[in-house]
C-alpha positions in Angstrom: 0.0 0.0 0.0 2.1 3.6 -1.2 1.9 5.7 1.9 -0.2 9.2 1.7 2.2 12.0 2.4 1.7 15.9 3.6 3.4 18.4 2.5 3.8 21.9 2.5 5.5 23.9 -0.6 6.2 27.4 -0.8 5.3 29.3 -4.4 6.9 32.7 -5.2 7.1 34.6 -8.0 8.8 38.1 -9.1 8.3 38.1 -13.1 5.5 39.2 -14.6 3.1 37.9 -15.4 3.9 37.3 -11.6 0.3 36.2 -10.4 -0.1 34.0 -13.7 2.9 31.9 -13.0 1.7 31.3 -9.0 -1.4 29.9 -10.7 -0.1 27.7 -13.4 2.3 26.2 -10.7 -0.5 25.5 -8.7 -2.6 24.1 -11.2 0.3 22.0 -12.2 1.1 20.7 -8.5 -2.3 19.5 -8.7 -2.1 17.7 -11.8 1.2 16.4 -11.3 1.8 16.3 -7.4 -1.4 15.9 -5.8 -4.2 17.1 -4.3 -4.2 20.7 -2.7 -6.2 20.5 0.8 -5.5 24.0 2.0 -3.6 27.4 0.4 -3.4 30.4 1.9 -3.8 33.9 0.8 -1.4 35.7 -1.7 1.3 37.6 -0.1 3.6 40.5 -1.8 7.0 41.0 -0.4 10.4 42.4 -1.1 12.8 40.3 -2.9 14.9 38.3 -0.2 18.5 38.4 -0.3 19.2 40.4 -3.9 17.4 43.5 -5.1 14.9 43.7 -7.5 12.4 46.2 -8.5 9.7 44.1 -8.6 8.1 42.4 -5.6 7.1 38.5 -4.8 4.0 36.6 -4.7 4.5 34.2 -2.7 1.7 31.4 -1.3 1.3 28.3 0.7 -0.3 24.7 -0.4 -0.6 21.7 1.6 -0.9 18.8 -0.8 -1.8 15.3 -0.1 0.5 13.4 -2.3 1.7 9.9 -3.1 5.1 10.5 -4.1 8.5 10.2 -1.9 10.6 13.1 -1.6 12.9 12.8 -4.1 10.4 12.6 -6.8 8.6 15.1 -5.7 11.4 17.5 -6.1 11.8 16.1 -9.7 8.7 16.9 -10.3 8.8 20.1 -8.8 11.9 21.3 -10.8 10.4 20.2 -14.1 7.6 22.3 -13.6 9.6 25.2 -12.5 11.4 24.7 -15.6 8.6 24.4 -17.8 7.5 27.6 -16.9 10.8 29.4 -17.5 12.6 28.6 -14.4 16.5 29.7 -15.2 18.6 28.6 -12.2 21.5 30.9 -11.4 23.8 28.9 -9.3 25.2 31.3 -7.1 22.9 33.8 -5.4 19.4 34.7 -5.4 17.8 36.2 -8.8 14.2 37.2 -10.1 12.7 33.9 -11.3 9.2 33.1 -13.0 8.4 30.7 -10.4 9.8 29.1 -7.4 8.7 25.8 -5.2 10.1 24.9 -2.5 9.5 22.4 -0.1 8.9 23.4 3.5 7.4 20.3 5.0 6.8 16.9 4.3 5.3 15.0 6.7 7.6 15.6 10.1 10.1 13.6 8.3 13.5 15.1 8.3 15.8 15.1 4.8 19.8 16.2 5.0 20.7 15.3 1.2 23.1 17.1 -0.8 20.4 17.7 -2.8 17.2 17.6 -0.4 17.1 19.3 2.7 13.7 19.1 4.6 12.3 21.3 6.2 13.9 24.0 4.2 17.0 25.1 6.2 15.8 28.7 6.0 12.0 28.5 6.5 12.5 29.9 10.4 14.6 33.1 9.3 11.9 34.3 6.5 8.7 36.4 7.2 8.0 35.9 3.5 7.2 31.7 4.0 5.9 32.2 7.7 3.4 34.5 7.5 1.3 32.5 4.5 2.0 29.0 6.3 1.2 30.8 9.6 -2.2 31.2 7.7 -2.9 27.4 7.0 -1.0 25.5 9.5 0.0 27.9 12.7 -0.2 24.9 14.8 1.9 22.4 12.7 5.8 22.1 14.2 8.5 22.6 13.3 10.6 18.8 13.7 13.7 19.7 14.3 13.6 23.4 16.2 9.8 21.9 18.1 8.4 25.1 18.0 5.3 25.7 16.2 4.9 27.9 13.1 3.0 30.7 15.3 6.0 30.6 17.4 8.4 30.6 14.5 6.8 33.9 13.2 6.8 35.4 16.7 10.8 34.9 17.5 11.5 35.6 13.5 14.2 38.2 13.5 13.1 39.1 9.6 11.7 42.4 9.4 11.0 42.4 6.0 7.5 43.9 4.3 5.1 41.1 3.9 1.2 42.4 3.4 -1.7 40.1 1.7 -1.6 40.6 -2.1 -4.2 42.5 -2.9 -5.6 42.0 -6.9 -9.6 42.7 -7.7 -9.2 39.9 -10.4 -9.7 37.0 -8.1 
């Protein structure tokens, strides 16, 4: 019997069409991943780490999926390249889409390639404050503090506000 995993990914986006690319990624998680059970709101920040003049959407899903970690991250980066992903190796830089995964299940990955939860998830306002929407409660398996309290002890002061579009 394949085991039904949780997980939670992170979506941002800073090139325009910004808000089109969020959406395609998310209509590709669920046809490629698996199901979305909960998303949070939109949220526009600041870039993170570079500077760019045009701000992040960035947005939560918790997906109920049936792949193992590792092909979920294939998947993942197939789709970020399908939608004009260009990975610069060193640094951060504007991209059409990113996915990252923050959760998945409470397991714990340390791969060269794979590290779960995502190493940096505690330190950015920008992933808190949307998973803070869906999943305050859920904690954090190696730090055992809960996302609520994550976001209260996060030294990130960085502008993160709902996305506000009339087209939704």
């Amino acid at each position: 019997m394949t085991k039904v995993n949780y997980v939670y990914l992170l979506l941002g986006s800073n090139i325009e069409p910004r808000l089109d690319y969020v959406i395609k990624a998310s209509a590709e998680i669920e046809n490629r991943v698996g199901l979305i059970t909960d998303k949070s709101s939109l949220y526009e920040s600041e870039a993170h780490g570079f500077v760019s003049n045009t701000r992040f959407i960035n947005q939560v899903l918790k997906v109920k999926s049936l792949h193992s970690a590792e092909n979920m991250l294939e998947v993942i980066l197939d789709i970020e390249k399908e939608l004009g992903r260009e990975r610069q190796y060193e640094g951060y830089s504007s991209r059409t889409i990113d996915i990252d995964i923050l959760y998945y299940n409470e397991n714990i990955f340390n791969l060269d390639h794979l590290v779960i939860p995502h190493p940096r998830l505690h330190k950015r306002r920008f992933t808190l404050m949307p998973l803070n929407e869906i999943a305050s409660d859920y904690m954090h398996p190696i730090i055992n503090r809960s996302n609520k309290e994550l976001l209260e002890n996060c030294e990130d002061v960085s502008e993160v506000n709902k996305f506000n579009n009339e087209e939704l």
